[in-house]
BANUBA-998590 format. One record per residue (C-alpha): y, z, x; residue in three letters. Coordinates in nm, 3 decimals. Layout:
{pt {Y, Z, X}, Ala}
...
***
This chain:
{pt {7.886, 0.548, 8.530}, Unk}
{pt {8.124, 0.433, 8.250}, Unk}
{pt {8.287, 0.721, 8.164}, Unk}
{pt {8.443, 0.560, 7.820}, Unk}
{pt {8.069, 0.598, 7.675}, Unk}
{pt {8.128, 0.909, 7.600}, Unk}
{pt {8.378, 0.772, 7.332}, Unk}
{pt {8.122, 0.677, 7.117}, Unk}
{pt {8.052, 1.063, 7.136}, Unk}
{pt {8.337, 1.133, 6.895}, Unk}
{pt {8.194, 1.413, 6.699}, Unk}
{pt {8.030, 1.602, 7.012}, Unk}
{pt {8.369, 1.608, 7.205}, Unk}
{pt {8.583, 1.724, 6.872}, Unk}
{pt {8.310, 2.002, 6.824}, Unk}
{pt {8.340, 2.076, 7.209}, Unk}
{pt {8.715, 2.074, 7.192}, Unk}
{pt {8.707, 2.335, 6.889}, Unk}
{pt {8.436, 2.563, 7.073}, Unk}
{pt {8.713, 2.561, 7.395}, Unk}
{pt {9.005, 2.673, 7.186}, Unk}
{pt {8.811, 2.914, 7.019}, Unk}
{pt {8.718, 3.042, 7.366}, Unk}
{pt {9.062, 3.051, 7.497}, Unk}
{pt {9.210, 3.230, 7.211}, Unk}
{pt {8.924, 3.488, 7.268}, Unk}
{pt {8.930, 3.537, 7.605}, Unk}
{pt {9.289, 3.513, 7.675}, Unk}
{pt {9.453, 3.622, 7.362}, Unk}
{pt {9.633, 3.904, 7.275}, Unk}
{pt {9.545, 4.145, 7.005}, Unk}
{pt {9.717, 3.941, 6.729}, Unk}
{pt {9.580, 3.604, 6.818}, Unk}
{pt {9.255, 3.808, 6.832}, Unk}
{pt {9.319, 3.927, 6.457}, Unk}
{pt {9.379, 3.584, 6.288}, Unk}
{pt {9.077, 3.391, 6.544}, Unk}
{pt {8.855, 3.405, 6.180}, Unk}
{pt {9.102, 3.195, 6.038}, Unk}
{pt {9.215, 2.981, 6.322}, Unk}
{pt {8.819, 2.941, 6.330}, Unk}
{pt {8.820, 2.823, 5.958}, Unk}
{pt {9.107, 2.646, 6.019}, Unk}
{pt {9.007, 2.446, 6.339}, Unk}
{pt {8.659, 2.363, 6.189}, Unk}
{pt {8.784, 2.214, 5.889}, Unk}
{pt {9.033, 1.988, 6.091}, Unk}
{pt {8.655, 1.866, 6.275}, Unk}
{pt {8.517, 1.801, 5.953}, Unk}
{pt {8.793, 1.591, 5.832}, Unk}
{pt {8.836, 1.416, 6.192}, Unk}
{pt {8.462, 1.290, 6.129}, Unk}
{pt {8.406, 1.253, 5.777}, Unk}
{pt {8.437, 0.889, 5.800}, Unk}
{pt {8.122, 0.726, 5.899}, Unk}
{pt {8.092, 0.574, 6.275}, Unk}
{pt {7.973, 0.246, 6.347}, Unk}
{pt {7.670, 0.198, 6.507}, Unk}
{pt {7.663, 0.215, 6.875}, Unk}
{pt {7.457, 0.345, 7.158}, Unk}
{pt {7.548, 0.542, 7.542}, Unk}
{pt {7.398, 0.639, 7.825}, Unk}
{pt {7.135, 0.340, 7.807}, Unk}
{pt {7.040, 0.413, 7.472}, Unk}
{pt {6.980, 0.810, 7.509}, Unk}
{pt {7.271, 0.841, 7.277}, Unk}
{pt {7.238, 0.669, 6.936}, Unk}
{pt {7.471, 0.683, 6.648}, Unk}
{pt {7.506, 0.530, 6.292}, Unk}
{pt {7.669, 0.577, 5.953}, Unk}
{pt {7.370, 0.734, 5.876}, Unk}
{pt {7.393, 1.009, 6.187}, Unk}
{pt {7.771, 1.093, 6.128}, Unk}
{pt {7.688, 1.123, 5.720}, Unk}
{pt {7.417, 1.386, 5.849}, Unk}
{pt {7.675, 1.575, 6.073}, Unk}
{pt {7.945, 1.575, 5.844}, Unk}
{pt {7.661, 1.734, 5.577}, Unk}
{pt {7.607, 1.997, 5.852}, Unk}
{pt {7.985, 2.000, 5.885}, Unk}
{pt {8.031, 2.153, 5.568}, Unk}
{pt {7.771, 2.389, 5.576}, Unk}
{pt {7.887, 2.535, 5.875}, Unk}
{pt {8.232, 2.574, 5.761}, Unk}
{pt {8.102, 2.741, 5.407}, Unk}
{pt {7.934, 2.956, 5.675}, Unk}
{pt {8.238, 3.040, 5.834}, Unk}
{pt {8.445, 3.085, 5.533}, Unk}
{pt {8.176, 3.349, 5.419}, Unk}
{pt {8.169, 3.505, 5.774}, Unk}
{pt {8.552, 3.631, 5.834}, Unk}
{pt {8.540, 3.993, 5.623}, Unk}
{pt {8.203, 4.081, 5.816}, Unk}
{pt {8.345, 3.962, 6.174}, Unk}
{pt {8.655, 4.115, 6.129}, Unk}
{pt {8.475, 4.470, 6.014}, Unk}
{pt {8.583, 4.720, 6.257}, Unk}
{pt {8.222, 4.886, 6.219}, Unk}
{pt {8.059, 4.573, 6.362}, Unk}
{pt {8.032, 4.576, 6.718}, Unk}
{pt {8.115, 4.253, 6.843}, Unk}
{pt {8.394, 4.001, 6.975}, Unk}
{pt {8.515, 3.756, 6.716}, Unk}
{pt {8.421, 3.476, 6.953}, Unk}
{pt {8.090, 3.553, 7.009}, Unk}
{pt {7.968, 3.485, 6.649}, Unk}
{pt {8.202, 3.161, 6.684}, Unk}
{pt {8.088, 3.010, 6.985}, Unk}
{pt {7.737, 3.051, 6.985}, Unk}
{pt {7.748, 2.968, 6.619}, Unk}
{pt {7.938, 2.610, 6.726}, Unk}
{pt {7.718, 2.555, 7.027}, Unk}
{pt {7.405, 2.579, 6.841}, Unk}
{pt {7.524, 2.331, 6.605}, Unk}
{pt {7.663, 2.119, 6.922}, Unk}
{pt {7.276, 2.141, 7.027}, Unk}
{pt {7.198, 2.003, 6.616}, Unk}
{pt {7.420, 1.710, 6.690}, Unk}
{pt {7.245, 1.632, 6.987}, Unk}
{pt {6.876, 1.572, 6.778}, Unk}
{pt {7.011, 1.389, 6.491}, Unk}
{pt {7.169, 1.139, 6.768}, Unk}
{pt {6.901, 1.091, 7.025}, Unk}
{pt {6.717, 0.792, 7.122}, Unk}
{pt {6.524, 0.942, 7.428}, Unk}
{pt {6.301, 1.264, 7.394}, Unk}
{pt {6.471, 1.418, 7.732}, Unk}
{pt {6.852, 1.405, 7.506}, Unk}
{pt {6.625, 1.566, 7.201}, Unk}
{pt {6.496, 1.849, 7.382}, Unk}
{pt {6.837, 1.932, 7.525}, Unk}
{pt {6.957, 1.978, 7.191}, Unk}
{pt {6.674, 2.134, 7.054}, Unk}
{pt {6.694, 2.410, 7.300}, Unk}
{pt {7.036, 2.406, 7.285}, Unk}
{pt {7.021, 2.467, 6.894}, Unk}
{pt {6.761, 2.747, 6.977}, Unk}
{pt {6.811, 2.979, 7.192}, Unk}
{pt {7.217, 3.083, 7.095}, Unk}
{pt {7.068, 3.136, 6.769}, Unk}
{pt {6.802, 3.375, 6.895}, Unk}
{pt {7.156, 3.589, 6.982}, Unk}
{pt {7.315, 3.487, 6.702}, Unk}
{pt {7.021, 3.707, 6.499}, Unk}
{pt {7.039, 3.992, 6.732}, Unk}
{pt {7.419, 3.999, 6.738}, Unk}
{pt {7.480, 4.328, 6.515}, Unk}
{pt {7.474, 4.529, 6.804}, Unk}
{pt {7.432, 4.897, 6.576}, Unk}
{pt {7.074, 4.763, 6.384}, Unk}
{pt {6.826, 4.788, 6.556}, Unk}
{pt {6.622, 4.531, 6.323}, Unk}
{pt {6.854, 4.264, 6.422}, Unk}
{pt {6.706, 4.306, 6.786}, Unk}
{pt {6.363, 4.273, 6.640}, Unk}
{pt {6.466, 3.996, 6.411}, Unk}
{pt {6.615, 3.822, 6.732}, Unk}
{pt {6.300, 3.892, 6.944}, Unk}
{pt {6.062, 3.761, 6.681}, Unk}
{pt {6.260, 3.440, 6.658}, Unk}
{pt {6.253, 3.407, 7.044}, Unk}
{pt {5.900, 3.453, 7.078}, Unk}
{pt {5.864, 3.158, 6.813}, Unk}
{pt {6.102, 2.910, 6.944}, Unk}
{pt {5.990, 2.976, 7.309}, Unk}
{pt {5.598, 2.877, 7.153}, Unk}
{pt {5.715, 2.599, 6.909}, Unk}
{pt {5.921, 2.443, 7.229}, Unk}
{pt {5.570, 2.462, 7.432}, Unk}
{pt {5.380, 2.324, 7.170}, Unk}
{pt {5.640, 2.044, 7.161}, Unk}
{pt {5.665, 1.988, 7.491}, Unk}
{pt {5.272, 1.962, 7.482}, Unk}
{pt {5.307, 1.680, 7.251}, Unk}
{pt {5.527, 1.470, 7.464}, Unk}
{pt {5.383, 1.531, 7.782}, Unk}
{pt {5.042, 1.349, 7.578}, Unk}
{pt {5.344, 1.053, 7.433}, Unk}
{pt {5.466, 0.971, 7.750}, Unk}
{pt {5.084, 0.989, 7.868}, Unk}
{pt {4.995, 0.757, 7.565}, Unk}
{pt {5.343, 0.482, 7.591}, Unk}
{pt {5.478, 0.533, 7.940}, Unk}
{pt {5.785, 0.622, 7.795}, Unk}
{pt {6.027, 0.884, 7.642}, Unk}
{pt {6.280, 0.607, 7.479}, Unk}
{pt {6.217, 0.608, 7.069}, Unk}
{pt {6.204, 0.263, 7.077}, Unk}
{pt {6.010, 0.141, 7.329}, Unk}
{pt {5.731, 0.412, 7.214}, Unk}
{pt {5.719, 0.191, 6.878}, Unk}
{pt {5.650, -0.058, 7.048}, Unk}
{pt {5.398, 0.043, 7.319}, Unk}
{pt {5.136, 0.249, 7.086}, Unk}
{pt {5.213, 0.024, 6.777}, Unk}
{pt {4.821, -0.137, 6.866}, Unk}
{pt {4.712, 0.210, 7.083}, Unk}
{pt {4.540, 0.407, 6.844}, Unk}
{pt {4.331, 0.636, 7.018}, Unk}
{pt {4.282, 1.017, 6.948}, Unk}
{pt {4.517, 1.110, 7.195}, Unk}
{pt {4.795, 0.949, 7.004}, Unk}
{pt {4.672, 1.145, 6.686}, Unk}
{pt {4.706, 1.479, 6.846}, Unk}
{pt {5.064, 1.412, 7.006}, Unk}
{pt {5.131, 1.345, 6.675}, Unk}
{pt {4.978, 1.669, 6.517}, Unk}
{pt {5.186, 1.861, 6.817}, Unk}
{pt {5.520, 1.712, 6.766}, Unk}
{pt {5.482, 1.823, 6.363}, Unk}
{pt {5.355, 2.186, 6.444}, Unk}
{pt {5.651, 2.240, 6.724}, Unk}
{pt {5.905, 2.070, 6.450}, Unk}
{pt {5.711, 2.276, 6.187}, Unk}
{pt {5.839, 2.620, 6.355}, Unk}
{pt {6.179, 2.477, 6.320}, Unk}
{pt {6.135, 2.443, 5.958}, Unk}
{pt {5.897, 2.707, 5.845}, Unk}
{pt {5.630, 2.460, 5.744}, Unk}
{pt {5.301, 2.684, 5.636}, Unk}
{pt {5.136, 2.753, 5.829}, Unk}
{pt {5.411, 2.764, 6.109}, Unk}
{pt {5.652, 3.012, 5.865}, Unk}
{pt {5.512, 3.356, 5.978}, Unk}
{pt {5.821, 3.449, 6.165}, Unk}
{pt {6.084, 3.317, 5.866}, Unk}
{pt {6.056, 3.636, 5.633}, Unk}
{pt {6.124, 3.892, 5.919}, Unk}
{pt {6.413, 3.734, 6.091}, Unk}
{pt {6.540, 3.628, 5.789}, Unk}
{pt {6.523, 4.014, 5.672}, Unk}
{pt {6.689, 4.150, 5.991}, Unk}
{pt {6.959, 3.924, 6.070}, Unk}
{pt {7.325, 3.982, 5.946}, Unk}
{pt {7.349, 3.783, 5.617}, Unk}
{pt {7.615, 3.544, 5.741}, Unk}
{pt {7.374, 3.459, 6.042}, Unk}
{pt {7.075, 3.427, 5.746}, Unk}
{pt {7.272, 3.152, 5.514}, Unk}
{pt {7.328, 2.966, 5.863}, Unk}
{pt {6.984, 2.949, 5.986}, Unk}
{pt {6.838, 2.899, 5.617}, Unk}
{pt {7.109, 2.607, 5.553}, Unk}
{pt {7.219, 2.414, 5.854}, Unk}
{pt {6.950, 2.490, 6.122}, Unk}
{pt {6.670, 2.390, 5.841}, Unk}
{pt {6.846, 2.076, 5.723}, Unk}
{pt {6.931, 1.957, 6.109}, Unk}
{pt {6.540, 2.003, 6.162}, Unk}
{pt {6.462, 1.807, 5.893}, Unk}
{pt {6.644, 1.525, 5.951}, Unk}
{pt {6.533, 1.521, 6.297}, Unk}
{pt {6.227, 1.499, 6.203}, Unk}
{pt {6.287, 1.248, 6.028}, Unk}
{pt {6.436, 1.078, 6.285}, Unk}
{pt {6.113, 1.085, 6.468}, Unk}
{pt {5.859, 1.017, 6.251}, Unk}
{pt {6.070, 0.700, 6.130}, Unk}
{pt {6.170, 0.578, 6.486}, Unk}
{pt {5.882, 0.651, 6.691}, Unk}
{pt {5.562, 0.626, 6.445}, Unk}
{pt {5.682, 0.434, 6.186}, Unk}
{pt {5.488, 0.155, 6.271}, Unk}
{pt {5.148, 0.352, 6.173}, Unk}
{pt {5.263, 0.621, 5.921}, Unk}
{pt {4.918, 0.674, 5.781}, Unk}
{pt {4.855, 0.900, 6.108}, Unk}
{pt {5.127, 1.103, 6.035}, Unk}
{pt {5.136, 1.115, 5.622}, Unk}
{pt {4.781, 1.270, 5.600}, Unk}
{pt {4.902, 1.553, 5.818}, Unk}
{pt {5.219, 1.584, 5.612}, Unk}
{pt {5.062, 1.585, 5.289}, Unk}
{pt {4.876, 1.888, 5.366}, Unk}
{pt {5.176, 2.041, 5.515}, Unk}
{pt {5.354, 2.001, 5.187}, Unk}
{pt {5.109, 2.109, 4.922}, Unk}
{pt {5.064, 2.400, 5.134}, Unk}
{pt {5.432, 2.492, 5.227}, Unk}
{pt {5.550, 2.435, 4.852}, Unk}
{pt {5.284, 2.645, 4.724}, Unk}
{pt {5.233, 2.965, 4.930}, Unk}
{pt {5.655, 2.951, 4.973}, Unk}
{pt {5.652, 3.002, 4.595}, Unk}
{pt {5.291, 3.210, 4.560}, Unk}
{pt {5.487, 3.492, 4.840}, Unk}
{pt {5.848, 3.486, 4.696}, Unk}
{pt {5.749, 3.636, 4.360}, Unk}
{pt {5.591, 3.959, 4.536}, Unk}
{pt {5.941, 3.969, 4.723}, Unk}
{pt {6.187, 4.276, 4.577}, Unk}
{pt {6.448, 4.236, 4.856}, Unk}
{pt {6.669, 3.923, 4.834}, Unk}
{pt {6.713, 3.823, 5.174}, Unk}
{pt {6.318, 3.813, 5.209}, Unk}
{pt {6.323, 3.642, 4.877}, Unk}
{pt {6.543, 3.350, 4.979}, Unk}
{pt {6.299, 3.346, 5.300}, Unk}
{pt {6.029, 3.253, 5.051}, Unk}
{pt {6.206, 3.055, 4.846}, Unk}
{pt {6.384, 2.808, 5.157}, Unk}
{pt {5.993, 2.771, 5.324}, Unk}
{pt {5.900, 2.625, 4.953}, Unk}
{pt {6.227, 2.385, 4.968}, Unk}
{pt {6.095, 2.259, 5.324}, Unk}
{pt {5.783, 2.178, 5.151}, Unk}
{pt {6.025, 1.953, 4.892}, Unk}
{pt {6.259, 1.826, 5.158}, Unk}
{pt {5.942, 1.669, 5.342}, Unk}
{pt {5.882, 1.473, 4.987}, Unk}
{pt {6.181, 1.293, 5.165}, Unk}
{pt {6.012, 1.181, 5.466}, Unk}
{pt {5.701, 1.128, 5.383}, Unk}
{pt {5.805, 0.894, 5.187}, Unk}
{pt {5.896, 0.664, 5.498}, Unk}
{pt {6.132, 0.448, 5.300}, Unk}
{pt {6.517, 0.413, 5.330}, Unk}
{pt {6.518, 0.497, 4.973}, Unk}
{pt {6.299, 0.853, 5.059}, Unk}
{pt {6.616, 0.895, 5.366}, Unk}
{pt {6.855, 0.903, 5.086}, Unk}
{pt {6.727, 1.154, 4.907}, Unk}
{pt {6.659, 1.394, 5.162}, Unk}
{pt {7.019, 1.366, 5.285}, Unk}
{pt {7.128, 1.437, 4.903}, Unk}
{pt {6.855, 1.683, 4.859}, Unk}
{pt {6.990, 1.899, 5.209}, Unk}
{pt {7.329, 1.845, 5.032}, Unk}
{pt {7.239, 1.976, 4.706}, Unk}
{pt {7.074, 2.289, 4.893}, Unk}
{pt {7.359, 2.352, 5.115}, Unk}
{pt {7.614, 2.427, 4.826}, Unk}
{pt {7.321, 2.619, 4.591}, Unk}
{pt {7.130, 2.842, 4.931}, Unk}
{pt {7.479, 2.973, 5.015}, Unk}
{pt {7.656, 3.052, 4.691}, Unk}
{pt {7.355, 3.263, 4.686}, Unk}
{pt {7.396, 3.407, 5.031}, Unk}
{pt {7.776, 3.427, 4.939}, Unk}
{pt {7.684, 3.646, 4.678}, Unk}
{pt {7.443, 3.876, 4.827}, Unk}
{pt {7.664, 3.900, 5.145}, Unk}
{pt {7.958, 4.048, 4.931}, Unk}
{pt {7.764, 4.234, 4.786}, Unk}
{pt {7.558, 4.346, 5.086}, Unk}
{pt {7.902, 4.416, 5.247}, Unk}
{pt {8.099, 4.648, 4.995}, Unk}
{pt {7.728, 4.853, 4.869}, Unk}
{pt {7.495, 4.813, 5.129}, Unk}
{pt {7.236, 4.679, 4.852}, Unk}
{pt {6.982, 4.387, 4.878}, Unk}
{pt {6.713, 4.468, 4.693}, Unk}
{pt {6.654, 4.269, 4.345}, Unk}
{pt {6.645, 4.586, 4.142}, Unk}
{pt {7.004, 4.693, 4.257}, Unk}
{pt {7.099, 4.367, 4.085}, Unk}
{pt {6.992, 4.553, 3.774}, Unk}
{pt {7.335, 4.542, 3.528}, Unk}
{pt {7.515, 4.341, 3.771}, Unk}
{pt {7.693, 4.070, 3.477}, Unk}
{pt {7.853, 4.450, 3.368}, Unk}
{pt {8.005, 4.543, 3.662}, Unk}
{pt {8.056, 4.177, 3.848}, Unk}
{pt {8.039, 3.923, 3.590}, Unk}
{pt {8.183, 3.618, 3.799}, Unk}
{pt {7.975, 3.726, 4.106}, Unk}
{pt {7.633, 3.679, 3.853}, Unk}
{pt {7.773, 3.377, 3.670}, Unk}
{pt {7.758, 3.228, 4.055}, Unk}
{pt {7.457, 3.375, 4.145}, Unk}
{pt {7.279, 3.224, 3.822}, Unk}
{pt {7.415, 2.871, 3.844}, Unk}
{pt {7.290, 2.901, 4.196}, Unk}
{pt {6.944, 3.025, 4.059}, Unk}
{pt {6.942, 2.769, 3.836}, Unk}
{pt {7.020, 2.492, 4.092}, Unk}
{pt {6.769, 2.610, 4.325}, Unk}
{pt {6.523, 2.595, 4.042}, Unk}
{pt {6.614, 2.239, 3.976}, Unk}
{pt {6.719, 2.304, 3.552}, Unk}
{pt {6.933, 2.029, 3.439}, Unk}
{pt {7.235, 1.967, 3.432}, Unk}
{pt {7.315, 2.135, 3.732}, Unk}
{pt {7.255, 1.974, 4.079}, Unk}
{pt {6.959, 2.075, 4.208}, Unk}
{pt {6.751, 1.909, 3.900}, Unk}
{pt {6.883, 1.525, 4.034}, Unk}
{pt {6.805, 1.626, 4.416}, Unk}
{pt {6.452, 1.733, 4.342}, Unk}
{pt {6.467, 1.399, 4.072}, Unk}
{pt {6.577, 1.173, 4.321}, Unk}
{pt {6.299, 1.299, 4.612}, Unk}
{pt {6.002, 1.320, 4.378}, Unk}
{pt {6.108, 0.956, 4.271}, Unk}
{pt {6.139, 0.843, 4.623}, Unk}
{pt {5.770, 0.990, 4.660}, Unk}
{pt {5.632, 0.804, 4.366}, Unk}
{pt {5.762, 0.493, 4.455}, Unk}
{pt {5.582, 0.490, 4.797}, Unk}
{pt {5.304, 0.554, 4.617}, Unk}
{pt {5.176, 0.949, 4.657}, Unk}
{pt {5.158, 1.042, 4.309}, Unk}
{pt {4.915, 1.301, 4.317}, Unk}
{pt {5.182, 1.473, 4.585}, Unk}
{pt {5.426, 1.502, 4.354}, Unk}
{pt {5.231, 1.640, 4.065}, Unk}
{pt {5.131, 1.871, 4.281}, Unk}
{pt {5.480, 1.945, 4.353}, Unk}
{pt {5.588, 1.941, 4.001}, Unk}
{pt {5.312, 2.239, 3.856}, Unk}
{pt {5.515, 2.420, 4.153}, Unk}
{pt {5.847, 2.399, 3.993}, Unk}
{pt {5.704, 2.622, 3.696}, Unk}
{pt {5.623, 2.834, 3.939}, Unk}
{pt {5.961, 2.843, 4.134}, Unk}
{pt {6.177, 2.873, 3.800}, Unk}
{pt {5.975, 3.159, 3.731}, Unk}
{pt {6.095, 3.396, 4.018}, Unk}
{pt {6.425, 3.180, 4.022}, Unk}
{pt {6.463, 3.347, 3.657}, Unk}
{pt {6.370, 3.661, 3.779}, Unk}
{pt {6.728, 3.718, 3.979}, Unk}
{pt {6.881, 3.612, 3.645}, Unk}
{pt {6.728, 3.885, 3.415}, Unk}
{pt {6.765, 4.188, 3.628}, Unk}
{pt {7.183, 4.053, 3.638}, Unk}
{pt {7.186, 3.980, 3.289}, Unk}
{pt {6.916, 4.161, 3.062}, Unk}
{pt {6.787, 4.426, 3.290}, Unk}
{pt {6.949, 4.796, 3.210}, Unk}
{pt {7.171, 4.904, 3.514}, Unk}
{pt {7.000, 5.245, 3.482}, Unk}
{pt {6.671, 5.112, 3.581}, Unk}
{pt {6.799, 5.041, 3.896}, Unk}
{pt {7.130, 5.149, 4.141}, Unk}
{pt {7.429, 5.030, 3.967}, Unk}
{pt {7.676, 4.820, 4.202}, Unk}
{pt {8.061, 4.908, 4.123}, Unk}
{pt {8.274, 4.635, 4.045}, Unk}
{pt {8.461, 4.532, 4.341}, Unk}
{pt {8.658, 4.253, 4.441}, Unk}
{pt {8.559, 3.989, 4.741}, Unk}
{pt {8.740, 3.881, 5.029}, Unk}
{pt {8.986, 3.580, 4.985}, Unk}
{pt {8.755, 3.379, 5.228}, Unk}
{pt {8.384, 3.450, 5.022}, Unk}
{pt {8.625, 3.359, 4.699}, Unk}
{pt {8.695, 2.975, 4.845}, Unk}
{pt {8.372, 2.966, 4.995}, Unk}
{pt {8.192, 3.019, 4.620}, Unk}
{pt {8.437, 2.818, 4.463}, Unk}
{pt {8.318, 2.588, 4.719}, Unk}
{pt {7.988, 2.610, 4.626}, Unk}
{pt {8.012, 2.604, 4.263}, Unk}
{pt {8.246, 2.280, 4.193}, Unk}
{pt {7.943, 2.104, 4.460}, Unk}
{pt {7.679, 2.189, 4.204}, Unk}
{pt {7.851, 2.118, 3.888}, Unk}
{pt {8.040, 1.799, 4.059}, Unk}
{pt {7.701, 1.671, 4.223}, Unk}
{pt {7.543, 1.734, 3.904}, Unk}
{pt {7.791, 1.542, 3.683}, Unk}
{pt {7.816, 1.248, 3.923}, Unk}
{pt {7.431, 1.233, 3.915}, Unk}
{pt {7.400, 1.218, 3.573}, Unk}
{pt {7.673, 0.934, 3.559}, Unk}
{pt {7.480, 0.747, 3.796}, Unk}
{pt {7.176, 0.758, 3.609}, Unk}
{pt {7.335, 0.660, 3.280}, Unk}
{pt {7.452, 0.355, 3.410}, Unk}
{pt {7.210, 0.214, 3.666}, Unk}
{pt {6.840, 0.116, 3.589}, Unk}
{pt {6.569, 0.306, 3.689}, Unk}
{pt {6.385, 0.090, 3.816}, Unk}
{pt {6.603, 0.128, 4.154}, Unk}
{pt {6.537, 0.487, 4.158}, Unk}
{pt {6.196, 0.425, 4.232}, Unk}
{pt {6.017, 0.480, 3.867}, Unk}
***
């Protein structure tokens, strides 16, 4: 074997190199390298994300198991800065004497399951994909039961297990029935043998590969598990899983359904459909019954999938591009919202809506974040979240599902209904109608990270609306 193939592997072996420092430090530290690894962690990341910001050229390894593009390493490097938002957001609750755990555990399973994330989004061979979709998987399962003292963490971590272990069956399932169906397990060659093999076994591979992936990414009516975990995990681990394990699942899936069954995408766009109408609208029906936050923002990231899959359904390269933007966009508006509610969560103890009651009073920057999040998620112009959901409803339209997106659009009133709910009980609401929060001040690390977050949403959302001033609709789709 040519071991310079594993070159081409730049981001995996800078991730892998981070993940072994971060190891050493731990394990062989003293008790002051211990007390700045959050940092060093921060630190080391962000010198990964800059390493690979610049797109790769395309390229292949290991016979063409390993595939990457400039469209792979712009995926990672969205991932990239997720996870280190994540991280930023993470150090006051790792370093919180009361929390019984090593730094480097949150740190290395964290990076490994994200190693396992880089994995799927460059695979060409279904035997590389698993791999990394078990490797993304089952860290995480400890990742939710980390917080060793709460003992819904465990069940949180147990629920998640029982679904991934299921989900990974069901996939499995699926290709055991593709490599029945093409002889093969190579994305490519499968286009090719079952582009004229249409038989009913094809059509329920297909149906098995989406309701495995649909665990991944809470699709209704795979999404029973999402409120629950999402509830009992420690925030931090929350924003991660809602964020960066969602948006690597998507564009996997992507990956899949434009590599492997592109060729005959009405099979798979029927299913899909119904997947979306139903994902978008029970995601939005459930969240406005939800009074605690975390549950809330379970609700409100299954009815996001629903509009992230406006993306691929669209099977276009123009329907690509917007989901990348879209997962972009969501990334910088999900976790100023889990920034908030974990500072929040970490100096009071509170996440229930009504103990947002009176919050501008006592934390007005802390609200002013959490509403231009709100707002974002919502999708109200000017901010960024109006162009994402713009640019993937026009990506929908212009492959032609135009009932989908109407659909889709009668559940935006919906969404910026409960969205608008968060916003009243911070700014109208009377504090004494609920538990007042004191004012407090956040850690230095939550304070960059929602910085962070906010410049992305205004920034995305005033280069948007420069590039649709001066370029013609027409190439948006409409």
């Amino acid at each position: 074997m040519d071991y310079s193939q594993f070159l081409v592997m730049r981001g995996e072996i800078s991730l892998l190199v981070v993940f072994l420092l971060i190891f050493l430090i731990d394990t062989f530290g003293g008790q002051k390298s211990l007390k700045g690894l959050s940092v060093a962690a921060c630190v080391l990341f962000g010198l990964h994300t800059i390493w690979n910001i610049i797109p790769a050229e395309s390229a292949s390894a290991f016979g063409g198991m390993y595939q990457i593009s400039p469209i792979a390493s712009l995926v990672k490097t969205v991932l990239n800065i997720g996870t280190l938002i994540v991280l930023l957001q993470s150090i006051s609750w790792v370093d919180t004497p009361d929390v019984k755990l090593r730094r480097g555990e949150f740190y290395e399973l964290l990076l490994v399951t994200l190693f396992g994330m880089y994995l799927m989004v460059s695979s060409g061979h279904f035997l590389l994909f698993f791999i990394g979709l078990e490797t993304a998987s089952l860290p995480m399962a400890a990742l939710i039961a980390i917080n060793k003292k709460d003992t819904e963490s465990y069940e949180a971590g147990a629920k998640y297990l029982f679904t991934a272990v299921f989900s990974s069956a069901l996939f499995l399932l699926g290709l055991s029935f593709l490599y029945g169906v093409s002889g093969t397990l190579y994305f490519d060659d499968i286009a090719v043998n079952i582009a004229t093999n249409h038989t009913p076994l094809l059509i329920a591979t297909i149906a098995f590969v989406l309701a495995g992936m649909g665990f991944k990414l809470s699709l209704v009516p795979f999404h029973l598990w999402t409120a629950d975990v999402y509830q009992g995990a420690p925030t931090q681990v929350t924003s991660y899983l809602s964020v960066i394990s969602k948006g690597s699942a998507a564009f996997a899936l992507m990956l899949i359904l434009y590599k492997v069954f592109s060729l005959d995408p009405v099979v798979w766009q029927g299913i899909m459909w119904a997947l979306i109408v139903l994902t978008i609208t029970l995601g939005n029906l459930f969240a406005i019954r939800q009074k605690n936050l975390k549950r809330f923002l379970a609700f409100s990231s299954i009815s996001q999938a629903g509009y992230i899959m406006l993306g691929i359904i669209a099977g276009s390269a123009q329907g690509m591009t917007a989901l990348v933007y879209y997962v972009l966009v969501y990334i910088f508006s999900n976790l100023a919202a889990f920034g908030v509610i974990s500072s929040i969560e970490h100096h009071s103890g509170k996440v229930g809506m009504d103990d947002y009651n009176g919050l501008y009073k006592t934390n007005p920057k802390l609200s002013v974040v959490m509403m231009l999040a709100m707002f974002s998620l919502a999708g109200i112009p000017p901010f960024a979240g109006f162009f994402s959901k713009f640019f993937i409803f026009a990506s929908a339209i212009h492959s032609g599902f135009y009932i989908l997106v109407l659909i889709a659009l009668l559940n935006t009133i919906i969404s910026l209904y409960y969205y608008l709910l968060v916003v009243k009980a911070m700014f109208i609401n009377n504090e004494n109608e609920g538990c007042a929060i004191a004012s407090f001040r956040s850690d230095n690390g939550s304070r960059v990270s929602l910085i962070v977050c906010v410049a992305g949403i205004l920034l995305l959302g005033i280069a948007s609306c420069v590039y649709g001033y001066f370029t013609d609709l027409s190439l948006l789709g409409i």
